[in-house]
N, C-alpha and C positions, 0 to 999 in steps of 0.2 A: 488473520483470524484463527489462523490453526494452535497460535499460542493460546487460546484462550482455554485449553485445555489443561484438563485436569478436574474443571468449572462443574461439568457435567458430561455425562454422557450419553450414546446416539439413543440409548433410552430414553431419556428428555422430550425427543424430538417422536415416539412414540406414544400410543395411546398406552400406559403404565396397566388400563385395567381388563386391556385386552388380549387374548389368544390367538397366535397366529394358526391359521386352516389348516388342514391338512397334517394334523400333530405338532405343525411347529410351535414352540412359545418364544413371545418375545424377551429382552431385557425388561426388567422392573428398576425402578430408582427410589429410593429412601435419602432422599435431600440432597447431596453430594456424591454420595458411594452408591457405584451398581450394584444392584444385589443379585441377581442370577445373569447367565452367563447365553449367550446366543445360543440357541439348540436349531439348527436345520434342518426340513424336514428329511431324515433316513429313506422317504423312497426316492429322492433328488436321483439324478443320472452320477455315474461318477464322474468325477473332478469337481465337484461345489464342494467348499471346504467348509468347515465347523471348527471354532476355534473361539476362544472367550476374547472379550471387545476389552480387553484388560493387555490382553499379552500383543507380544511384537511377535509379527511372520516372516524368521525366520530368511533371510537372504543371504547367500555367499555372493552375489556380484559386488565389488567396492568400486570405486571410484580409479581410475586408472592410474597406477604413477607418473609422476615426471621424470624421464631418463636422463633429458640431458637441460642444463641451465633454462630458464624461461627466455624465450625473446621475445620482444614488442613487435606490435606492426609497425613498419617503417615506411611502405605504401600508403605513398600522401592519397590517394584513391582508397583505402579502406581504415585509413586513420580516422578515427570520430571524435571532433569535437564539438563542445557544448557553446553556442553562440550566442544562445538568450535565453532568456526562462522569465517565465509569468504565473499568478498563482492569485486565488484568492481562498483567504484564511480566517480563522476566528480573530486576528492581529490584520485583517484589514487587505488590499491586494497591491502592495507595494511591497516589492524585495527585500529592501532594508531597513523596513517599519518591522517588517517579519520577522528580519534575524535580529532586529535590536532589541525585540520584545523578549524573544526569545533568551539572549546574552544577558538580559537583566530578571530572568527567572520568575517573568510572570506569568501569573496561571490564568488561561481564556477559558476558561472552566466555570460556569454559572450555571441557575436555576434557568430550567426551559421557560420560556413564555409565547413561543409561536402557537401554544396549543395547550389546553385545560388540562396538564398532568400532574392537578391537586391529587389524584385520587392512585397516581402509579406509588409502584415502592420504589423508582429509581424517577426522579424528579429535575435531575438537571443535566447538562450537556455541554459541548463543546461549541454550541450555538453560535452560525455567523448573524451579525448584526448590523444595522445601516449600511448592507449592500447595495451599492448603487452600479448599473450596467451602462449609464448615461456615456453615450460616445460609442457605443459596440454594439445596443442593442437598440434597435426603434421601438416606440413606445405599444406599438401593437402587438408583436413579437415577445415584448417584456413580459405582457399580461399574459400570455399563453403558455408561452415555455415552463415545463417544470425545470424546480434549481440547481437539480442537475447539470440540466444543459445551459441555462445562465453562464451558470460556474464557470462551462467549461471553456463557452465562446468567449469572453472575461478573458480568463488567463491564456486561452491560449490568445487572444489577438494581443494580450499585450507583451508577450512571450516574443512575435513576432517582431511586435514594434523596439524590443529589446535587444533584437538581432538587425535592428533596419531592414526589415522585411516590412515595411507600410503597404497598403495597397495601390500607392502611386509605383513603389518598388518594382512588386511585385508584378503587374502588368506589363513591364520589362523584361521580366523570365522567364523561362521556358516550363510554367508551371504543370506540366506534367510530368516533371522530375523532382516535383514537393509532396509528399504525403502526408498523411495523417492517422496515427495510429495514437487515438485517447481512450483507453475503455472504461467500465463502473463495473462494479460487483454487482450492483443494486438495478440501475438504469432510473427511469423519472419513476419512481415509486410514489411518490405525489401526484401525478397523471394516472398511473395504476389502480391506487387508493379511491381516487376520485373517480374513476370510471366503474370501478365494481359496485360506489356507495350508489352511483346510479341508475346503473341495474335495478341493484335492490329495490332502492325504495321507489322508481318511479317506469322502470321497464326499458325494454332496449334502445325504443325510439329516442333515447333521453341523453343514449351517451354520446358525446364531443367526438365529430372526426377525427381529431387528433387523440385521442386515447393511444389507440396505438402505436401510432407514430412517435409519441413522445414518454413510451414508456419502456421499448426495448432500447436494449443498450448501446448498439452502433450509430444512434443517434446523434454522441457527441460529435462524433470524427466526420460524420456527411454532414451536417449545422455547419461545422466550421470550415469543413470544405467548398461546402455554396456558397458561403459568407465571405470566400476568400477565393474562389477560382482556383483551388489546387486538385490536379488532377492524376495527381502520385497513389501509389498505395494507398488505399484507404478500408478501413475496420476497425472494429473493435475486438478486445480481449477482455474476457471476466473469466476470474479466478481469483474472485473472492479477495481478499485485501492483501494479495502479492500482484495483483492488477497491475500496476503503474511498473512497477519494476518489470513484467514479463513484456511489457508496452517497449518499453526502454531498450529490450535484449530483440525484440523481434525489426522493432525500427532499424537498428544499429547493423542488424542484419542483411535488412534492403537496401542499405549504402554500400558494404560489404563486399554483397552479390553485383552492385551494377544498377541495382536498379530502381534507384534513387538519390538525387545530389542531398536532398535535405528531409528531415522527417520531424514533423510536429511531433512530438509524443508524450505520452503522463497518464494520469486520473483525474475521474471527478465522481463527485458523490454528495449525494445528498439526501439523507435516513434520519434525520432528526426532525421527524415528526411520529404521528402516532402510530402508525403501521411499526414503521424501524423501531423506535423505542419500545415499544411495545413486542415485538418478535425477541428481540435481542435482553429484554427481561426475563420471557419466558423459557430461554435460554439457558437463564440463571448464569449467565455471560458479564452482566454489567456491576460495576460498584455501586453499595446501597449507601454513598457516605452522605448523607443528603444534607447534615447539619455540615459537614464540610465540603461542600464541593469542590473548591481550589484544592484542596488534599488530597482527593480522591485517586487521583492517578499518582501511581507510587512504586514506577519499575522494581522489581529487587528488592524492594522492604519487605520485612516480616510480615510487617500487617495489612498488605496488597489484600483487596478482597474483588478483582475485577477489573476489566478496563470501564472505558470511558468514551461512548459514543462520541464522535465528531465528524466535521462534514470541510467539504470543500473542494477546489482543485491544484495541480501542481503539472505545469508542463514546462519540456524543455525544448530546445530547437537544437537538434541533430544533426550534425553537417560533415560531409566529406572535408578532412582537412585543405585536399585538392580544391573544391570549391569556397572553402570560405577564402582562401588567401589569395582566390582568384578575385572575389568581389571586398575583396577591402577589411572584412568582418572581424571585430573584436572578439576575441577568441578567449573566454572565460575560463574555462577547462576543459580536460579530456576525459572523455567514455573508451579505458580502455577496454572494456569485457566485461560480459556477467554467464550466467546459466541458468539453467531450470530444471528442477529435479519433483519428483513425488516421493509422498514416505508410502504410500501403498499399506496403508494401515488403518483409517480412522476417521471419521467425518470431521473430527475437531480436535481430539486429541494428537501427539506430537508422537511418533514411536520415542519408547524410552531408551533406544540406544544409542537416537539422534544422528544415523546413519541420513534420513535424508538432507536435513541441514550441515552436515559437515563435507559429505558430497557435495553439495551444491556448491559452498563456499570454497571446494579444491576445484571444480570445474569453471569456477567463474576466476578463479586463478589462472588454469591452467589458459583459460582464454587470453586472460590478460596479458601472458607472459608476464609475468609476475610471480616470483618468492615468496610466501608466505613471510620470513624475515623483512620484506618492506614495507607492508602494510602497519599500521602505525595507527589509526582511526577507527572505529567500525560506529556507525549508525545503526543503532540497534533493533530492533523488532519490536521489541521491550512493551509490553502490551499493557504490565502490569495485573496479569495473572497469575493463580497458583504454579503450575506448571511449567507454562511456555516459559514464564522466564528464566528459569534456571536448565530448562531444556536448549535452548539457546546457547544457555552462557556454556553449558559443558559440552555443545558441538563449538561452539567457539574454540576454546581448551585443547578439543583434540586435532584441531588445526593447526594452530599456532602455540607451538611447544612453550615458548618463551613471551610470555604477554607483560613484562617488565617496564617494557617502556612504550606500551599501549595506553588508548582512551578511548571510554565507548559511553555513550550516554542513549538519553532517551526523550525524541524530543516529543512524543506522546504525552508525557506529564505535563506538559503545558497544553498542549492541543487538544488531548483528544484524541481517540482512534478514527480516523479518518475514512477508512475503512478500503474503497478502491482509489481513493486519492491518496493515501497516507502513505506510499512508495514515493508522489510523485510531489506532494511537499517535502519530506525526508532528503529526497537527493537535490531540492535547492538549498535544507538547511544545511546538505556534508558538502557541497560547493560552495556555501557562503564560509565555511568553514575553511576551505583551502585557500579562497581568496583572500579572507580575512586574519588569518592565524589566531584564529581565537572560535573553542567549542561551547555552545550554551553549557548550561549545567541540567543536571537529571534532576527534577527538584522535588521534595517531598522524600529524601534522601534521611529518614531519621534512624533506622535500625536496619541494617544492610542483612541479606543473607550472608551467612560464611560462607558459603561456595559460589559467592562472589568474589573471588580476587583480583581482576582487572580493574582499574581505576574507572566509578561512572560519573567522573566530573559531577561530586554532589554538591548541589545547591550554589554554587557559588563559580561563573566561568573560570577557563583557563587557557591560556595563552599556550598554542601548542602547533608546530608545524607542519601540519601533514606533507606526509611523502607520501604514501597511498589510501587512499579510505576505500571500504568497500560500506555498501547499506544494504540491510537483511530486509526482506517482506516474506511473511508467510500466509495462507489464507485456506478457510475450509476447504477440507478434501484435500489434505496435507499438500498444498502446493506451497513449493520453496520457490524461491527468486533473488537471487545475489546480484547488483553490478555494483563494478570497482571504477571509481573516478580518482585521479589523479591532477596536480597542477599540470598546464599545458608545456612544453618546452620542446623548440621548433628544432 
């Protein structure tokens, strides 16, 4: 989400016609552009700083060099590969329904109809449709669950069944060395929604036990750990729509350490309804292309006016190389490394030096052992807003001296900004990519920026090998999140 800057600023999110106490005033906004500048209150204690929500703060720390060559893990005990992955998407919750929709550059981008938004000025979505839970969920449990957590027990049970982790399997392992690390940005905001409208209109006695329960967000990870007997690590992470990727880095960690042989892990998210839609308008975050909605999302063109609400989940199964080759397991690809960094700057806008994205992407290098010269792929953030995308592409740049014989695309233009899932669909679309030798295309690719140089596979796939890919997620409150997957090779 942090790409979405440029959109507006944290005056937005302010009352515009108020004075803050105490002498402070707030920012004011005039459509797009801030017009006055943070003022702090003068009698504050020292050390609160004052500074205009426009400029970057100033850091001399950088990212540490590498001294000597990168090397890989080589400890089959902290080696991580990918063994299965499950996902449900606007293209339906089959793997290769996903990526083939995907390769043939179609847009899952239509008019909302779960909810009356004749009367919004952003009218359509990334909308999932004939969702069916049949096999995972009992019909009780269906009705109750918000789609959140649908989503998320969904993909991950079938994530598992991808890995032959079934729960006939499963009740033969030592399932307190399986976790589950799924987080949301959002959590059941349909359970949320519906408990405050009850409040309201009808008084406390009125609200649903499960309000609670099925509206913060560690919710997904304990659902599908009772649903499944896993009694590994288990939480959640929100950080906003670099969610799944930070999901990914911390899992990958508790195999690492010891203390974990496998680890469910991804996003889910589910905001396309009136609350979400409605927040992320007022935003002035979303594209108003209403007469076109399949056009709408348009990484990198000139006439980007926004991302593109979308909903869903993406999980993977995390496994110590040591374990999976102990129990037999087809081994898809490898998680060699990621990182996590903050810009310390900005509720939504990106610092313009893009120090914290180009740090991120050398640290999640440095993890991987890994060259910058190998890397070859990048799954992009690509949100299709003013800013973020070219704030991206020129922390991309200053990583990778030599982007010649790179491909980056953006598989948001078809989906949708997924928002805390959209990490965790992205890293099965840059592993169907390594499996398959072939990148979807960024589509709605009609007038490129010029400081776009990297090829973003427009509109049309391409046949192309990865040696390494890494995938960006970024998300409000400048949270960055890199991991780099590569093919497996024993």
């Amino acid at each position: 989400m942090a790409s979405i800057a440029g959109t507006f600023s944290s005056s937005s999110i302010l009352k515009n016609s108020e004075s803050g106490r105490n002498g402070s005033s707030l920012c004011q906004y005039s459509g797009l552009r801030t017009v006055d500048s943070f003022k702090l209150d003068s009698s504050k204690p020292k050390g609160f700083i004052s500074r205009s929500a426009s400029k970057c703060r100033g850091i001399r720390a950088m990212a540490s060099p590498t001294v000597s060559a990168p090397k890989r893990e080589t400890d089959p005990k902290k080696r991580i590969v990918i063994t299965g992955m499950g996902l449900v998407s606007v293209f339906g919750s089959d793997n290769d329904t996903f990526y083939s929709k995907l390769l043939e550059g179609e847009s899952g981008i239509s008019l909302i109809d779960r909810f009356d938004a004749s009367n919004y000025s952003v009218r359509f979505a990334g909308q999932i449709r004939d969702f069916s839970s049949k096999g995972y969920i009992d019909g009780k449990n269906d009705r109750r669950l918000d789609d959140c957590w649908r989503y998320c027990l969904v993909a991950g049970r079938r994530a598992l069944d991808d890995a032959s982790l079934g729960q006939e399997v499963l009740e033969t392992m030592d399932r307190s060395r399986i976790g589950v690390l799924v987080g949301s940005g959002m959590g059941g905001l349909t359970a949320f929604s519906n408990g405050v409208e009850a409040l309201i209109q009808k008084g406390y006695k009125k609200i649903t036990p499960f309000f609670i329960p099925y509206s913060i967000t560690n919710m997904g990870s304990a659902l599908l750990a009772i649903d499944t007997g896993l009694m590994g690590p288990n939480y959640s992470i929100s950080t906003a729509c670099a969610t799944a990727n930070y999901c990914f880095y911390a899992a990958a960690n508790h195999i690492r350490r010891g203390e974990a042989d496998i680890m469910v892990a991804g996003g889910t998210e589910a905001a396309v309804m009136a609350t979400g839609v409605g927040g992320f308008i007022a935003c002035r975050a979303l594209s108003q292309r209403n007469d076109e909605p399949e056009k709408a999302s348009r990484p990198w063109d000139k006439d980007r006016d926004g991302f593109v609400i979308g909903e869903g989940s993406g999980v993977l199964i995390m496994e110590s190389l040591e374990n999976a080759e102990k129990r037999g397991a087809n081994i898809i690809a490898e998680y060699l490394g990621g990182a996590i960094t903050c810009d310390a700057h900005h509720m939504t806008d990106p610092r313009s030096d893009g120090l914290g994205v180009s740090s991120c992407i050398t640290k999640s290098l440095e993890d991987a052992g890994v060259s910058p010269e190998e890397v070859n792929y990048v799954n992009a953030h690509a949100t299709s807003t003013l800013a973020g995308d070219l704030a991206e592409v020129n922390a991309i740049k200053k990583v990778f001296k030599d982007t010649s014989e790179m491909k980056m695309n953006g598989t948001k233009s078809m989906i949708g900004h997924g928002l805390g899932a959209a990490g965790g669909l992205e890293a099965i679309a840059t592993i169907k990519a390594i499996t398959t030798g072939w990148l979807h295309p960024t589509i709605n690719q009609y007038n490129l920026e010029p400081e776009v140089t990297i090829d973003t596979v427009p509109n049309v796939k391409k046949r192309h090998e990865v040696n390494v890919a890494i995938s960006n997620s970024f998300g409000f409150g400048g949270h960055n999140s890199v991991v780099v997957f590569a093919p497996f090779k024993p």
